[in-house]
C-alpha positions as CSV (number, residue, x, y, z in Angstrom):
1,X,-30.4,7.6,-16.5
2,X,-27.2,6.2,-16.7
3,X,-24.4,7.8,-13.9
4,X,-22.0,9.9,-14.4
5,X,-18.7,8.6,-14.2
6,X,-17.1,10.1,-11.1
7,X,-14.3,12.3,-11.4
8,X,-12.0,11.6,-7.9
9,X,-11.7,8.5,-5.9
10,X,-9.8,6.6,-3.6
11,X,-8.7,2.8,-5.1
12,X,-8.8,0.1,-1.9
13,X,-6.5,-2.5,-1.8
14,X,-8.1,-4.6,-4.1
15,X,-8.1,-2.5,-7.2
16,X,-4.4,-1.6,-6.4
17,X,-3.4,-5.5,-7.0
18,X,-5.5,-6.0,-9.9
19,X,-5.2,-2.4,-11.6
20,X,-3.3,-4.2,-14.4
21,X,-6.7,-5.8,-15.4
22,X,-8.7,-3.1,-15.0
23,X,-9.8,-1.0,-18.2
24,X,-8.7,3.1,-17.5
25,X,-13.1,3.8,-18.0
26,X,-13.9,1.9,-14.9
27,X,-11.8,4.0,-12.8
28,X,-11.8,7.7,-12.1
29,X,-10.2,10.5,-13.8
30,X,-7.8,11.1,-11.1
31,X,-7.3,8.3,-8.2
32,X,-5.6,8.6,-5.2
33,X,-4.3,5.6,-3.0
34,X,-4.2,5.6,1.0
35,X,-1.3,5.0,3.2
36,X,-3.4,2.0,4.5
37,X,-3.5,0.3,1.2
38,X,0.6,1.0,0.9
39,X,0.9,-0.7,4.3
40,X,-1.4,-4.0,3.1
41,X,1.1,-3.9,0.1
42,X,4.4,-3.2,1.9
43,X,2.7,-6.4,4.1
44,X,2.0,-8.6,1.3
45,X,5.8,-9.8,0.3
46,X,6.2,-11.1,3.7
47,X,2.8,-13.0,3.8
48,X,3.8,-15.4,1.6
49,X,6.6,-18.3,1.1
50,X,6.3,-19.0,-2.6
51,X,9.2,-16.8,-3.9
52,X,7.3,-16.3,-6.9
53,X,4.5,-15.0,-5.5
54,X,7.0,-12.6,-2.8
55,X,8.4,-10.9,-6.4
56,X,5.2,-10.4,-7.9
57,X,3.9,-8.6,-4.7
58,X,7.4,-6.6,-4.7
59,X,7.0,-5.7,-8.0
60,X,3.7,-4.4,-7.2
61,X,4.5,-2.6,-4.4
62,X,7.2,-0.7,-6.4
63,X,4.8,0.2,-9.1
64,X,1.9,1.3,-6.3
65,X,4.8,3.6,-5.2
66,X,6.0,5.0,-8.5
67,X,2.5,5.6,-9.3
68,X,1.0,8.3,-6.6
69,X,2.0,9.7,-3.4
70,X,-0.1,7.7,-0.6
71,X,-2.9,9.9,1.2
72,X,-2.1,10.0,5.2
73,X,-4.3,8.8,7.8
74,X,-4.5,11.8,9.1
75,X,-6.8,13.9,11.9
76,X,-9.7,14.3,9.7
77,X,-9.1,10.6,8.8
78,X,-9.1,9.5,12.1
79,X,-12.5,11.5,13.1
80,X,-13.7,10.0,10.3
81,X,-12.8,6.3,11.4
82,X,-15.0,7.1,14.8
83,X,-18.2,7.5,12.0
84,X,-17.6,4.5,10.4
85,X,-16.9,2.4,13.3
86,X,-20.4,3.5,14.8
87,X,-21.8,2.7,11.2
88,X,-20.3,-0.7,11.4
89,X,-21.0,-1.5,14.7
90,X,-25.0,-0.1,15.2
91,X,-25.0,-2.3,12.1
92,X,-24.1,-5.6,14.5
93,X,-21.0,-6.4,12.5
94,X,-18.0,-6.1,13.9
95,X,-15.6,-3.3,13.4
96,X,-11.9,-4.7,14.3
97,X,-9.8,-7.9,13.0
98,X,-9.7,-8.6,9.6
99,X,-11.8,-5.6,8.6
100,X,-9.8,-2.9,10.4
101,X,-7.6,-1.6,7.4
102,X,-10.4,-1.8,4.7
103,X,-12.7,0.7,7.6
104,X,-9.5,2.8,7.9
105,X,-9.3,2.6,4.2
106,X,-13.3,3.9,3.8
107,X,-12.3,6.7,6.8
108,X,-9.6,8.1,4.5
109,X,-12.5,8.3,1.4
110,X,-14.7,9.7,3.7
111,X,-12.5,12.4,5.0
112,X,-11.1,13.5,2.0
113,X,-14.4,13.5,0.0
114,X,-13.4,10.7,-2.2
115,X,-15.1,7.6,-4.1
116,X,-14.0,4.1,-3.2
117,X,-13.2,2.3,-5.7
118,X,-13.0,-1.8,-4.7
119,X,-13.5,-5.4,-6.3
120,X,-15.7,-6.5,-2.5
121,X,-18.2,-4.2,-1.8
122,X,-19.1,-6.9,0.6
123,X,-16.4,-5.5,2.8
124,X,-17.8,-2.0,3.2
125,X,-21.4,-2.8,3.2
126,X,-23.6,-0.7,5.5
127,X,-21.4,2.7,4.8
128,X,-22.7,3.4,1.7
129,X,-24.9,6.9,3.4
130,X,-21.7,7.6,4.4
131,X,-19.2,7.2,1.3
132,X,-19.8,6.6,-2.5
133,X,-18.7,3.0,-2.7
134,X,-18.2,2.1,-6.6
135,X,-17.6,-1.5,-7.4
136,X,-15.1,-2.1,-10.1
């Protein structure tokens, strides 16, 4: 049986910098992006010295924050990061460094009832009893 195509989800990071490749029927009907994925954005510009590369992440910044108001981490967010974390951890991979944002990221789906959508479902492998992680 083939599965329904779900209605409300949260983009990561990923999907936000290649959205302009990605066909409108792979993502929900109504998306939201978290604050977490605005900050990796807002980041992005400065991580780079090609001044090329700095516009195109500017320009896609701008366009993230045209498109939708960013969801806050918020309480319910952060109780929800405590879940994952244990997931993560009881798991034996490790919770912190590179992989903080994308667990905030899942915390926020988790909290506010909410597919993630993402291009590396590598990165939030091991939470899937505890959010509906769609790869895009």
């Amino acid at each position: 049986m083939p599965k329904s195509k779900v209605v409300r989800g949260l983009l990561d990071t990923s999907v936000v910098i290649d959205l302009e490749k990605i066909a409108r029927a792979q993502l929900p009907a109504e998306f939201a992006i978290s604050a977490i994925t605005m900050a990796e954005l807002a980041a992005g510009p400065h991580a780079t010295n090609d001044p090329d590369e700095r516009a195109r992440r500017q320009e896609r910044l701008q366009r993230a924050e045209a498109l939708v108001d960013p969801i806050p981490f918020d309480t319910a967010s952060f109780r929800a990061y405590g879940r994952i974390y244990a997931a993560v951890h009881s798991a034996g991979r490790k919770p912190r460094g590179a992989r903080l944002a994308d667990l905030l990221i899942a915390a926020t789906a988790s909290a506010h009832d909410l597919a993630l959508y993402t291009r590396n479902p590598d990165d939030f492998k091991g939470l899937t009893h505890i959010i509906n992680v769609m790869t895009i």
